[in-house]
C-alpha positions as a Markdown table, in Angstrom:
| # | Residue | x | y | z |
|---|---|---|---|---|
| 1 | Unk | 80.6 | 36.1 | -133.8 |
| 2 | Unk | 84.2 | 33.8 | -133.8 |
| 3 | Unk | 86.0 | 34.0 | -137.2 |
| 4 | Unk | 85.9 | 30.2 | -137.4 |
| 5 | Unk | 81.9 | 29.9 | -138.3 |
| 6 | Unk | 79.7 | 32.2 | -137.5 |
| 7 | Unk | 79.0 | 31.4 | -133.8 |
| 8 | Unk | 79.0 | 33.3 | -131.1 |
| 9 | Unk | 81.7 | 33.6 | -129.4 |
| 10 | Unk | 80.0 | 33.1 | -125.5 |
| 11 | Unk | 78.6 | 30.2 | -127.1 |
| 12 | Unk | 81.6 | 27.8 | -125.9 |
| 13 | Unk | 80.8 | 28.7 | -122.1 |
| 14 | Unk | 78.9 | 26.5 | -120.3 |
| 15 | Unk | 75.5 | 28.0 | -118.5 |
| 16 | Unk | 77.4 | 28.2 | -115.3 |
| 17 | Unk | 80.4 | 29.9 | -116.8 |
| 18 | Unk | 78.4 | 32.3 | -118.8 |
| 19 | Unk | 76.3 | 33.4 | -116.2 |
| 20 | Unk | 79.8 | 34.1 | -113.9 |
| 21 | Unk | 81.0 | 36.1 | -117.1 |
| 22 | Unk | 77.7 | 38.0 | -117.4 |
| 23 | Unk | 78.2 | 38.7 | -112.8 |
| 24 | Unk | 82.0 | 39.8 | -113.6 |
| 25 | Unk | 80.7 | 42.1 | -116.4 |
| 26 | Unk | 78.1 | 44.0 | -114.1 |
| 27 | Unk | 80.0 | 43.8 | -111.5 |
| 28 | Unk | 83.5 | 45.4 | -113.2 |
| 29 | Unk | 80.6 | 48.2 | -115.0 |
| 30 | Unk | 79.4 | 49.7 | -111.6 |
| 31 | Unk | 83.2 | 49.1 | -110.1 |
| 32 | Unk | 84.1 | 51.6 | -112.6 |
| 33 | Unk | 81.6 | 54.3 | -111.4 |
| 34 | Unk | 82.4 | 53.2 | -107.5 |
| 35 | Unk | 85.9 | 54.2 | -108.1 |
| 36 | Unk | 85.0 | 57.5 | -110.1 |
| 37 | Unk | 83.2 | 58.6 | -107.5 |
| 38 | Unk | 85.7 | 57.5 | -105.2 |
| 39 | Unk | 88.8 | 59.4 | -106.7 |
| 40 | Unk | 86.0 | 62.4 | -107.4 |
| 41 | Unk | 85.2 | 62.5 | -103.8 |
| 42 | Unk | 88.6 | 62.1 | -102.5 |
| 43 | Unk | 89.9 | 65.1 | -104.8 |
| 44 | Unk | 87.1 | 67.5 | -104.1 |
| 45 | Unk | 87.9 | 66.7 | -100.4 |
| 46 | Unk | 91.8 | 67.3 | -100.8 |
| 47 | Unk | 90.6 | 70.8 | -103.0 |
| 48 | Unk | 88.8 | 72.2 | -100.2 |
| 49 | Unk | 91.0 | 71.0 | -97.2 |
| 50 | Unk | 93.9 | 73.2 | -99.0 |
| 51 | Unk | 91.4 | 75.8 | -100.2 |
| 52 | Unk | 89.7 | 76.6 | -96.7 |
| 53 | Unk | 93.1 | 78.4 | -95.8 |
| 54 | Unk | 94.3 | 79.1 | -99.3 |
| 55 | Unk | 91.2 | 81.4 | -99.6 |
| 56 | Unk | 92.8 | 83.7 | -97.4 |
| 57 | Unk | 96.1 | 84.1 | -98.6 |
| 58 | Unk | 94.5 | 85.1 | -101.9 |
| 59 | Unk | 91.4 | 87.4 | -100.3 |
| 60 | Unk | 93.7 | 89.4 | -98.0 |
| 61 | Unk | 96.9 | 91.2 | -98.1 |
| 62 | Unk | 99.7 | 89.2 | -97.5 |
| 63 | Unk | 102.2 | 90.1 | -94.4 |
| 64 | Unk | 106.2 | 88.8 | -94.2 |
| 65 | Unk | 108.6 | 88.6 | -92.0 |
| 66 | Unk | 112.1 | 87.1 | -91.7 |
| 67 | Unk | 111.5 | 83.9 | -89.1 |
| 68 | Unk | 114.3 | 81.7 | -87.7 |
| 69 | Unk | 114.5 | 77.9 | -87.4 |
| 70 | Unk | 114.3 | 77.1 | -84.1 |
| 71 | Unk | 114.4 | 72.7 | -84.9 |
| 72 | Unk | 113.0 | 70.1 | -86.9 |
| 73 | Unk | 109.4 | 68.6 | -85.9 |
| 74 | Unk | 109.6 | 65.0 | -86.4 |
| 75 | Unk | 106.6 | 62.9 | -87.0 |
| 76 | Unk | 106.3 | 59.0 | -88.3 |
| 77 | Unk | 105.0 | 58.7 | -91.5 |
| 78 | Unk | 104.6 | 55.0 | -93.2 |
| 79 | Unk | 107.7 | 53.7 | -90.5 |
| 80 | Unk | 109.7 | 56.6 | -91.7 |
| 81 | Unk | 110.7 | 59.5 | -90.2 |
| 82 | Unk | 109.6 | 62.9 | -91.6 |
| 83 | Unk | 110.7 | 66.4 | -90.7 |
| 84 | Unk | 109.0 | 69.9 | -91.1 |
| 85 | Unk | 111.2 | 73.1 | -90.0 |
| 86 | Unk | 109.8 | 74.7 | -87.0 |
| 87 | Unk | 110.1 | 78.6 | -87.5 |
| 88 | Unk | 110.0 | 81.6 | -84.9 |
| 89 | Unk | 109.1 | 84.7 | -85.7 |
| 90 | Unk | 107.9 | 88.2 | -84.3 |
| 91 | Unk | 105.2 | 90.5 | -85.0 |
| 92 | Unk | 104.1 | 93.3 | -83.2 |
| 93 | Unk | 106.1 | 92.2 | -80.1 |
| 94 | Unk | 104.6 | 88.9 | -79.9 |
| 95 | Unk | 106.4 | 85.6 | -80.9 |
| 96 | Unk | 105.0 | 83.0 | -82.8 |
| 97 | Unk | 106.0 | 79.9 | -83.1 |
| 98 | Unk | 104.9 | 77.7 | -86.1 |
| 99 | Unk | 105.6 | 74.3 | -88.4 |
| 100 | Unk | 105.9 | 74.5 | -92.0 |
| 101 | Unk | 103.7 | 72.8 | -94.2 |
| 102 | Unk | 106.9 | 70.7 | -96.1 |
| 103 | Unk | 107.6 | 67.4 | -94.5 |
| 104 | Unk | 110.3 | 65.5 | -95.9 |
| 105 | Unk | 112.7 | 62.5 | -95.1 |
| 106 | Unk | 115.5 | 64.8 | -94.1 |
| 107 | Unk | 115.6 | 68.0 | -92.1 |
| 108 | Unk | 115.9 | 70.2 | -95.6 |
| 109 | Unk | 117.0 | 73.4 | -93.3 |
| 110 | Unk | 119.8 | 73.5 | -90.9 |
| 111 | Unk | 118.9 | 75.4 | -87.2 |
| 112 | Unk | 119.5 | 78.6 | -87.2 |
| 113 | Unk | 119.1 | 79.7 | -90.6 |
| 114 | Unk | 116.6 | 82.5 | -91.0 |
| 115 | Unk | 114.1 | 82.4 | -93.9 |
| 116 | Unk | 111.3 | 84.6 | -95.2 |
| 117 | Unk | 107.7 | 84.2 | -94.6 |
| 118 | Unk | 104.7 | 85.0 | -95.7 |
| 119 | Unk | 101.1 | 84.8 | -94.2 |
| 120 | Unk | 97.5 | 86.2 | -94.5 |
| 121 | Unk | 96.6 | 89.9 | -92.7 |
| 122 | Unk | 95.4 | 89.0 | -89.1 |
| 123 | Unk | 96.4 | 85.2 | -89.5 |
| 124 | Unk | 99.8 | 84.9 | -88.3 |
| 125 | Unk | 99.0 | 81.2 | -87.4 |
| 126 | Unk | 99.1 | 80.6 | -90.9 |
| 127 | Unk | 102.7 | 81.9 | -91.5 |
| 128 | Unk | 104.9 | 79.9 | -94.0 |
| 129 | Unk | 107.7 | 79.6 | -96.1 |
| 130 | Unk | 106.7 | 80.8 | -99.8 |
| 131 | Unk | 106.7 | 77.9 | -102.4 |
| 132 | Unk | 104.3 | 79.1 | -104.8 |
| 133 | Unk | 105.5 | 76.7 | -108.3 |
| 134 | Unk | 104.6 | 74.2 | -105.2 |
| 135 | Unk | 100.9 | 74.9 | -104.8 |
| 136 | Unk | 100.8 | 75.5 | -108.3 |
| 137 | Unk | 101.6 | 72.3 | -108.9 |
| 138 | Unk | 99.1 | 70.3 | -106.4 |
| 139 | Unk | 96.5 | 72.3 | -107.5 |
| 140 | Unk | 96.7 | 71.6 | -111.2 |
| 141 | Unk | 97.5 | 67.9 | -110.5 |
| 142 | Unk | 93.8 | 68.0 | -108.0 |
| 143 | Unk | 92.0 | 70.0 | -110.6 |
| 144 | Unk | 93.1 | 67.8 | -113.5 |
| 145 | Unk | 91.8 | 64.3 | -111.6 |
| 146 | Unk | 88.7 | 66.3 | -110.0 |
| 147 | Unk | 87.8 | 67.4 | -114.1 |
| 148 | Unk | 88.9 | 64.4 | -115.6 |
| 149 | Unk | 86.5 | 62.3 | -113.5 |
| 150 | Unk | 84.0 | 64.8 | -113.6 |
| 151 | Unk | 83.8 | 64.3 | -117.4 |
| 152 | Unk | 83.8 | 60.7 | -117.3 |
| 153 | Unk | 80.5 | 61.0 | -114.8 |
| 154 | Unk | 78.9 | 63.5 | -117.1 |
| 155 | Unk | 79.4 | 61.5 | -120.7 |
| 156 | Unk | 82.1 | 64.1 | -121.4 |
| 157 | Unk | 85.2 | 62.0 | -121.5 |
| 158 | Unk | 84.3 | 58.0 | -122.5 |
């Protein structure tokens, strides 16, 4: 009902603009659930990409090493340059040669400069430079948007 009278308010639209209003309203109510199943998908997805190797660094002993950067790999991300330091290490006699996982807009570590790293037992593939406060991070930011639009599917959050 409108303040001035006692009518409803709809009742100033014309047939044809009502029924538009009444297409936008069902149409905005299952755009809502499109995108929550949207982000819920595309978090679950980003959860398990990082987990499927995660898993293994916390399931099996962890091995280090001191590794040396050898260059910069540079890839083009958005038109812009990005850099990821490329380590070498040895173990066991054999070298390995890997990328870290951190790309940013500037090579962050000069050439030459050694650094620790860490990787799981019988995975030296996996080998990189320990930023745990990092992961921590992207995984609480991933599980916060996966539970918040979990509870908004299940009636839990309105």
């Amino acid at each position: 009902m409108s303040e001035q009278g006692g009518t409803p308010a709809n009742a100033y639209l014309s047939p044809p603009a009502l029924i538009l209003w009444q297409v936008f309203y069902a149409i905005t109510a299952r755009m809502e659930r499109v995108i929550i199943w949207t982000v819920l998908v595309f978090s679950g997805l980003c959860l398990w990409l990082l987990l499927r190797h995660d898993w293994l660094r916390w399931t099996r002993p962890m091995c280090e090493a001191e590794a040396e950067i050898i260059g910069q790999r540079m890839t083009w991300s958005d038109s812009t340059r990005t850099y990821a330091a490329r380590l070498r290490f040895a173990v066991d006699g054999q070298v390995y040669d890997v990328t870290d996982q951190l790309y940013g807009s500037k090579a962050a570590i000069a050439v030459g400069t050694r650094c620790r790293i860490t990787w799981p037992q019988g995975r030296p593939d996996l080998a990189r430079i320990p930023r745990p406060w990092m992961w921590v991070g992207v995984y609480a930011f991933l599980l916060y948007v996966f539970g918040i639009m979990a509870g908004k599917l299940g009636g839990l959050i309105e």
